[in-house]
Each structure stands twice: as C-alpha cells, then as structure tokens.
C-alpha positions in Angstrom: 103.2 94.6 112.8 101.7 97.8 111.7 100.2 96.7 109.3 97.7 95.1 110.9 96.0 98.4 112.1 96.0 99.9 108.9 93.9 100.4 106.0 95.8 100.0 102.5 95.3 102.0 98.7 96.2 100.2 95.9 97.2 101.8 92.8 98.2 100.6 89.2 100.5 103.5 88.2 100.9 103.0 85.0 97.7 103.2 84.1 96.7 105.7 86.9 99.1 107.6 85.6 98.0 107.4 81.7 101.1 106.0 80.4 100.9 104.1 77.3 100.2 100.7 77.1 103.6 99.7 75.4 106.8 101.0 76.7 107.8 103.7 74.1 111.1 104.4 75.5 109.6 108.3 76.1 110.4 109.7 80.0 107.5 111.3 81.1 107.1 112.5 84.7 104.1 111.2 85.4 104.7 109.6 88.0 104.7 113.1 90.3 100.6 112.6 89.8 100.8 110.0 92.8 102.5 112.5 95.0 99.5 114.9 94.3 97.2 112.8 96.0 99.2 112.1 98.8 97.2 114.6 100.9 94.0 113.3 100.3 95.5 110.1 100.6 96.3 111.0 104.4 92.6 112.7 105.0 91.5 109.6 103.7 93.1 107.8 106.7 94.9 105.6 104.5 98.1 103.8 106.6 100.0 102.4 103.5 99.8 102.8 99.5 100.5 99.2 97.5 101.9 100.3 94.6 101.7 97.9 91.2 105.0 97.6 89.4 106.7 100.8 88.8 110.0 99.9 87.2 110.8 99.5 83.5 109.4 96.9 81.8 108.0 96.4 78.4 104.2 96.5 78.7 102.1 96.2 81.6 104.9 96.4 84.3 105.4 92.5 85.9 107.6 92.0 82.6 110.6 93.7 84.3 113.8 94.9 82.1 115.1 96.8 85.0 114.5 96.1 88.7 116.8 99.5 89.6 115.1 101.9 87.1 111.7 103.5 87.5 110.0 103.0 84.1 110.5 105.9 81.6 106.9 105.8 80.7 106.3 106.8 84.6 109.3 109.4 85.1 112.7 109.0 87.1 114.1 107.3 90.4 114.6 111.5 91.7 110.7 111.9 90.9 109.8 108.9 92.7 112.2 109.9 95.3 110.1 112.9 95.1 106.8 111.1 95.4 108.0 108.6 98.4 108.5 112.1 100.9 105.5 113.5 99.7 103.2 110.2 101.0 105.3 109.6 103.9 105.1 113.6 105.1 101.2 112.4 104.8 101.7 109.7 107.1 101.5 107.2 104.5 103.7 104.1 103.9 104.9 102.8 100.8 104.6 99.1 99.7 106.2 97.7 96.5 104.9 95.0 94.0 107.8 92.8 94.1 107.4 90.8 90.4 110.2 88.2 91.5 109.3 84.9 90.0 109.5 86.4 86.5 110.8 89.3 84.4 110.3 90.5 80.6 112.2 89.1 77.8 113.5 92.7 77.7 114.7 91.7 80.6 119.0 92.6 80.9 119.8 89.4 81.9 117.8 87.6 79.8 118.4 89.5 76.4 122.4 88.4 77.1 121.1 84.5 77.2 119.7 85.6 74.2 123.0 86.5 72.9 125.6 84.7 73.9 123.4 81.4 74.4 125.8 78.9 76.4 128.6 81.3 77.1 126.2 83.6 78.5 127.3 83.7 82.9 122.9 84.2 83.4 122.2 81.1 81.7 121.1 79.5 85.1 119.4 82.2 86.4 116.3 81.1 84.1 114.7 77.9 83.5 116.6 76.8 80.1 116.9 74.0 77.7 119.4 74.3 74.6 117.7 70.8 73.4 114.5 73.2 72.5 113.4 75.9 70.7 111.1 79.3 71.7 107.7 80.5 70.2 110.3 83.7 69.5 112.7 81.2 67.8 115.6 82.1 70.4 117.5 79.1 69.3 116.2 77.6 73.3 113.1 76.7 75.3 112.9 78.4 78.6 109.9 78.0 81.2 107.3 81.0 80.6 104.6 81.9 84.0 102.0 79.7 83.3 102.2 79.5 79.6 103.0 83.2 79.0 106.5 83.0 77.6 106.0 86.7 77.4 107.3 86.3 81.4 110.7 84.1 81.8 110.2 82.6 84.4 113.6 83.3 87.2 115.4 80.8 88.9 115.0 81.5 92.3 116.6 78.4 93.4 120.1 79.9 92.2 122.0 82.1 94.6 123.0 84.5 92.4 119.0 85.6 91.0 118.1 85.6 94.7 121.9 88.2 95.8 120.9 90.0 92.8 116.7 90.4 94.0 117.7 90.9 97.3 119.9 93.6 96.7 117.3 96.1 94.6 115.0 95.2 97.6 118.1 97.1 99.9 118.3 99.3 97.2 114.5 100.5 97.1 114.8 100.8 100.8 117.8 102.6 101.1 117.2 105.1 98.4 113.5 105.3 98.4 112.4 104.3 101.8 110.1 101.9 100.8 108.3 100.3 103.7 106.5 96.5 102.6 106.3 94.3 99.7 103.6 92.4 97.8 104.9 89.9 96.1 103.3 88.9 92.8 102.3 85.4 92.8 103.3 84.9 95.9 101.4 81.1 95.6 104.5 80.7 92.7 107.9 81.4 94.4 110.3 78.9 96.2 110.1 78.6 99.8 113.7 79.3 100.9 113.7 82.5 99.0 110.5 83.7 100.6 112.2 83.1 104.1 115.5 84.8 103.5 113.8 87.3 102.1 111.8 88.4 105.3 115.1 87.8 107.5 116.5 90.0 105.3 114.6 93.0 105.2 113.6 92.6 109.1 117.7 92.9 109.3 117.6 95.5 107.4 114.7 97.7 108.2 112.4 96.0 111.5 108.9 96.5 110.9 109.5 95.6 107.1 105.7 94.3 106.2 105.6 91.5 103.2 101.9 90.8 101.9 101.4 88.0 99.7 99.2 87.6 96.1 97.8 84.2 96.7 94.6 83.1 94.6 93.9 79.5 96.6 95.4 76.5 98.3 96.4 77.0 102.4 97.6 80.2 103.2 99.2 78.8 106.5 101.6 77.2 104.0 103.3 80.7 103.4 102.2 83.2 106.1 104.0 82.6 109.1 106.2 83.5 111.6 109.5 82.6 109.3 107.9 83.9 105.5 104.8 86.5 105.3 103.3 88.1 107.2 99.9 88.8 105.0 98.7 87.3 101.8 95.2 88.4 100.0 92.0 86.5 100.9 90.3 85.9 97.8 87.8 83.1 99.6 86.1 86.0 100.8 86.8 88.6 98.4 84.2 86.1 96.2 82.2 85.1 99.7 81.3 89.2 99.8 80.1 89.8 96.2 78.2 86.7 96.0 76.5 87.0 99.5 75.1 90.2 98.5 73.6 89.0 95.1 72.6 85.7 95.9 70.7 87.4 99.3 72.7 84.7 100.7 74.5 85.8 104.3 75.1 82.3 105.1 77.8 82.5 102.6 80.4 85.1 103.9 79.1 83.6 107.5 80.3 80.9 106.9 83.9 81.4 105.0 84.8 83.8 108.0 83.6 80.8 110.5 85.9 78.3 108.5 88.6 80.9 108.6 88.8 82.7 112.2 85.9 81.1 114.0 86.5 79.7 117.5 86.5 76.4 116.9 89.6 74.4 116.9 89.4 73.6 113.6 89.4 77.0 112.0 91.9 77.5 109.7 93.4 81.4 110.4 92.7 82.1 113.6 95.1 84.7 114.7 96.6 85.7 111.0 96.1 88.7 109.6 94.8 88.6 105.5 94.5 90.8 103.3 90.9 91.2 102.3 89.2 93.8 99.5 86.3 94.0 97.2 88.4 94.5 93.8 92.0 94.9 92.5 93.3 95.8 89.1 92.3 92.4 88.6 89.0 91.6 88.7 85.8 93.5 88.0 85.3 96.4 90.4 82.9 96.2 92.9 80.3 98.8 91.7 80.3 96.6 88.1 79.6 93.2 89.9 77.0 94.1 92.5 73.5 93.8 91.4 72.0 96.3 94.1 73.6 99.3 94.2 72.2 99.8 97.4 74.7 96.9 99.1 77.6 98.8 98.2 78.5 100.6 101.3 77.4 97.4 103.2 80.2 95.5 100.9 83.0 98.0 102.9 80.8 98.0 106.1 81.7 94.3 106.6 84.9 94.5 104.5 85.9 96.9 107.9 84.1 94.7 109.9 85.6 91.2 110.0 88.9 90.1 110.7 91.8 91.1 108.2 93.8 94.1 106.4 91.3 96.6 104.4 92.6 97.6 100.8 90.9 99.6 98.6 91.4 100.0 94.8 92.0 103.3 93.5 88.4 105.2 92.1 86.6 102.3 94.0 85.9 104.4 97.5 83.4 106.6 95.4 81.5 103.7 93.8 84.2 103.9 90.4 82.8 101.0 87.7 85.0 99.0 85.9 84.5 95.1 84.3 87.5 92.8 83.2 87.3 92.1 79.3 88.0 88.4 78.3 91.5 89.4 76.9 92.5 92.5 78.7 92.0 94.2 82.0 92.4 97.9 80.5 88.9 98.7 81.9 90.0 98.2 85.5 93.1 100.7 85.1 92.4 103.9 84.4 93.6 107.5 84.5 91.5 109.8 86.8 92.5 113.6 86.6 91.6 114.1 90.7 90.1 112.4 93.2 85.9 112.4 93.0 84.4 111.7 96.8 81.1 111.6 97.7 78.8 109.7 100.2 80.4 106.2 99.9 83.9 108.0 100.2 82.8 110.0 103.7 81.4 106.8 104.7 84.8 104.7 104.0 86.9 107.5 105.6 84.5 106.9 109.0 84.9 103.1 108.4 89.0 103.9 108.3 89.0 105.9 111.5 86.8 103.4 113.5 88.7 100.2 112.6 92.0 102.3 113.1 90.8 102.9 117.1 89.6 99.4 117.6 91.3 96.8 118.9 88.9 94.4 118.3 88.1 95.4 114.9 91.9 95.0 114.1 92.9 91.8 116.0 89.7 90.6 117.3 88.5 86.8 117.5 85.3 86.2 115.1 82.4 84.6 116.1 78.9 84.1 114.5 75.7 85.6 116.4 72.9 85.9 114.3 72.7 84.2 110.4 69.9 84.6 108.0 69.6 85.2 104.1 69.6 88.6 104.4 70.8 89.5 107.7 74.5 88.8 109.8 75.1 89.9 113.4 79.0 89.0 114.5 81.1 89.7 116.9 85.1 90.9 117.4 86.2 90.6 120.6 89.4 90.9 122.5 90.4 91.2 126.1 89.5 94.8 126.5 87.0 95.5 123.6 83.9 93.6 122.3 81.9 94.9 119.1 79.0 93.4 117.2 79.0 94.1 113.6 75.8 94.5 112.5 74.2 94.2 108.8 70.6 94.3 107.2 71.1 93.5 103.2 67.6 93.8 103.4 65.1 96.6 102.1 63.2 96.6 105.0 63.6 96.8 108.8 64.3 93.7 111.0 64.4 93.0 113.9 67.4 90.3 115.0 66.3 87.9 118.0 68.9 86.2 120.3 70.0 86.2 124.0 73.4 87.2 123.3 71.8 90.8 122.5 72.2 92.0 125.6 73.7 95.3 127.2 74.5 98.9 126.4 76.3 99.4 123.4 77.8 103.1 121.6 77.1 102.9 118.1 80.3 103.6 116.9 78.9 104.6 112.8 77.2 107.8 113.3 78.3 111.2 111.6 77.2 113.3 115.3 80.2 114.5 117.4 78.6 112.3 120.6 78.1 108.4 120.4 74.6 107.3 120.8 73.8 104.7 123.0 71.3 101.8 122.6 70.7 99.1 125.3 69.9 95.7 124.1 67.3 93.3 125.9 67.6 90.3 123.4 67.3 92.3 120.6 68.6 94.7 117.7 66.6 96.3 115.4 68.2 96.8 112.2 67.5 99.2 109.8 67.1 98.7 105.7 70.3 98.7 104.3 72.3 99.3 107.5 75.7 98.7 108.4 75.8 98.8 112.5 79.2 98.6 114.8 78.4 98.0 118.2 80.6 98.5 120.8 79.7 97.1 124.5 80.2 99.7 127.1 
C-alpha cells in the first residue's frame, strides 16, 4: 500500500478557499487556489492531499445535496478536474472525504421524501418513521447523526443508498482520478458496506487507499485485510500533546507500547494508523502546546513512531488556531500563500527521511530509554534499525543504557554528509533535540 510510505496534507477547502460559510448558490472558482499550491505541495515532499468535503452541500460540506457536483461556493467539476492534474503532475495523490453515513436535508433524495412522503421511491434510503414528527415539522421523524438532524442520517443497509454511493465513488475515479478515501465517521458506518466498498474500488482501481475517521473503541474492528486499510489514531494524537505539557514521556511511551510494542499483547502491531498533531477538528498544535519550544519535537516523534504522518494545512509553520465551544471557524482559515520557515524546512527533512526508511515506515516499536522528559525508541526491520531520539528537556542529558551501543549516522542534519557518532552505552542528547539514529 503506498500509503504507508507517505506523508499526507490535509486541507478543508471550503474554508481554505474562503468560501462563505452558507451555501449561497454563487459559483466561484475558487477552488483553482488548491492547484496553486500543488508545487509547493510536491517540494514539500507531500505523497497524498486528504481533501475535506468538496461537493455541494448546504453549510460546512458533510451535509451533502449532491455527491456528483463540486460545490458552487468552490467552483466546477472541469476546475477540479483542473486542480486533480495539477497535484498529480506534482507527484501528489488525491484522497476524498467520503461523508457516507449522512447527507444534508438539502440533500436530492431527501427533499423528495420530503415531498411526496410515502409515495416517495427514497423513503428507505433514510431512517424514517411516519408515526413522528421533525424539529423542521416535515410531517416525519427521521434519525439525525448523533442528535444533529441537520445530517439524515443514510440507510446504508439498503442496496440501493449503497449502488447509488458506490457509483459517485466510480465516478470520482473515473472522471477525476481520485486516488483514496477517508471516510467520515468511519466508527458510524455498517460493516458490509465498508467491505464492499474496498472490494470495489481495489476492482476498480488496485492500489485504491481507504483511511478511516475513528475517535475510540478497537480499531482492529474496522482496519483489516477485508475493510480499511488506515483509520486516525487519536490515542496518540492526545498521548503527544499531553506528554509534552505534563513533562510526562511515559505517556506517549507507553500508548505506542500498548499499540505496536513487542509483546504479544499489543494491540496494532503491524497496522498502519493514521497519526497527526491537529485537524480541522481540534485545536491546532501551536495553540495547545505550552512550550513553544516542543513544537518541532511534536513532528520529530510524530515522524518517528509507527504510523501515517498528516499534517493540517498552515500547521507545518507553527499556524495557531483554538476550537470555540460552538464552532470550529478558527481552525479553517483562508491563507493567501504558503508562509515556511524553520519548522517548515525541518518538516520537509522529517518527510524525506521517513520517505527513505524502511524502518521508519514499517518498523517494529520498541521502548529503550523512558523518563519524564526524555524517550529513546527504536524501529527496526530486517534490514534497517533506528533509534529515535528526544530531549523535551531544556538542558543536556545524557541517556544511560546497554542497548546504546554501535555506530550510528545521524540521519537529522542540514550538512550534505551524515555525521557519525559511536555509542558505548550512551547518547548524549541535546536541549530540545529531536535525534534519528541509524545503525551502520
């Protein structure tokens, strides 16, 4: 799976964009503005874009009216066209939010339920009682995503919903080239659908990567060898954040023991997860550390342990952003051009070293050295071993333990040769460092 080896940039278009919030039936081409960073998207060394909803919808884009439309606000299905040969000329793939468990009440299907009530054919493609009544009075109850009636919930155990879902997918492939989904609460859809939906696309295109939004619960359940191949780790999306303000290693340590370790008992060992320090859903990473120093140490072991890098839009030069009790507006903005700096040169180096690792991509994990403010780990396959290295500290240490032995190239360093250290039992570990070691 190519994926795997690959770093992913995610991007909320509509508000990267700067469409308005509400759909105001207006087409606007903005959605040309993500073909314009396509080039720096492919210096950047980034292997696939995850794009969040693009097609019409009424607000924020995962309340669908058209699955086969590009929203107006955004432009046309010829600009996105447009947009998908610009990335892919960069060597970029393309990955859709697939919103399938619910749509808008704008939604076609829905608004002719609305209609035509009983006589309506799409009665049965939602969840609907005719004993009931709506908040919006529509004369029946229907089941809303987790209290939101705003989002009608699709039946996805009836044949038709799942011909009709499966068929956009063929058509986003076919006319756009598309190459991976994330599904939108992944943790919500039915079982069967998720499983004829990856033997469908591998039919149709082989290689065809499906990533999972997953908040909790066992991720074995839906990433497997018959459903997904990816879903998003948010035990250690928290387990990074926290480890770093609490000056409490032990944390993370231990999550990615209970997750990849080599005991028996760990839970993931050999799956590839999605891991990242913020989305367009939670506060951004430069907002919710409280040293801004451990921000490049955040991606240094984001690269580091086992799993799938994404990065949110404006985040790989430090971008701040906080989620507001009752809207997330703050996390989604519109940036004129891409800003780089420091942290984005040292992300780019991060990309290109993970990219030519093996064990850094599909390494075993295994704890070396654990305290408050100090983790030494290692990746290791049959060919490649590397220590990952990283001081949280503000002052030197020096690590202590008998594994720390050998000659190592420093694989982090901005000098066109590799230095080489030797290790006699011990590392010495600068303040605030980030350190891959590779054994020679």
């Amino acid at each position: 799976m190519w994926a795997y080896n690959e770093t992913f940039y995610q991007i909320y278009p509509i508000g990267f964009c700067g469409a308005p919030v509400h759909n105001d039936g207006v087409t606007e081409h903005r959605i040309l503005k993500i073909g314009e960073w396509a080039e720096y998207l492919g210096d950047l060394g980034i292997g696939s874009i995850i794009l969040n909803p693009i097609f019409e919808s009424d607000n924020h884009g995962y309340d669908t009216r058209d699955f086969r439309k590009i929203d107006c606000r955004l432009g046309t299905n010829e600009d996105f066209k447009e947009v998908c040969e610009k990335l892919h000329d960069n060597n970029v793939k393309i990955m859709l939010d697939g919103v399938f468990n619910h749509v808008g009440r704008g939604f076609w299907a829905f608004k002719d339920v609305q209609e035509k009530k009983w006589d309506s054919p799409y009665k049965d493609w939602f969840h609907i009682s005719f004993d009931g009544n709506s908040a919006y009075n529509d004369g029946f109850w229907y089941e809303g995503w987790e209290g939101h009636f705003e989002l009608v919930k699709l039946n996805l155990q009836n044949p038709a919903v799942v011909d009709y879902l499966l068929d956009c997918v063929k058509m986003w492939i076919e006319e756009f080239g598309i190459d991976g989904l994330r599904l939108d609460v992944a943790y919500c859809l039915d079982h069967n659908f998720m499983r004829r939906l990856r033997s469908f696309c591998e039919e149709l295109k082989p290689g065809f990567a499906l990533i999972g939004e997953v908040l909790f619960g066992d991720y074995n359940l839906i990433v497997n060898d018959e459903m997904l191949h990816s879903c998003t780790n948010y035990e250690c999306y928290k387990g990074i954040f926290s480890s770093f303000n609490c000056m409490n290693l032990f944390e993370i340590a231990h999550s990615l023991n209970r997750q990849f370790g080599p005991e028996q008992w760990c839970i993931y060992r050999g799956k590839h997860l999605m891991t990242f320090v913020d989305n367009h859903d939670v506060t951004r990473i430069a907002s919710i550390l409280t040293n801004k120093n451990h921000l490049p140490l955040a991606y240094g072991l984001l690269f580091g342990m086992p799993g799938i890098p994404c990065i949110y839009y404006g985040s790989e030069w430090g971008e701040e952003g906080v989620k507001a009790p009752d809207n997330d507006y703050a996390l989604r903005p519109c940036f004129e051009e891409p800003k780089p700096n420091e942290l984005t040169d040292f992300i780019k180096e991060l990309i290109e070293v993970r990219r030519n690792s093996d064990a850094l991509c599909n390494g075993s994990y295994r704890n070396v050295v654990i305290t408050n403010h100090q983790l030494i780990f290692e990746r290791r396959t049959d060919n490649e071993r590397v220590l990952v290295a990283i001081n949280a500290g503000d002052s030197e240490f020096t690590a202590g333990n008998g594994e720390l032995q050998g000659t190592f190239t420093e694989l982090l360093v901005n000098t066109d040769e590799a230095e080489t250290v030797t290790l006699n039992g011990q590392l010495t570990m600068p303040a605030y460092s980030v350190q891959f070691l590779k054994a020679v």
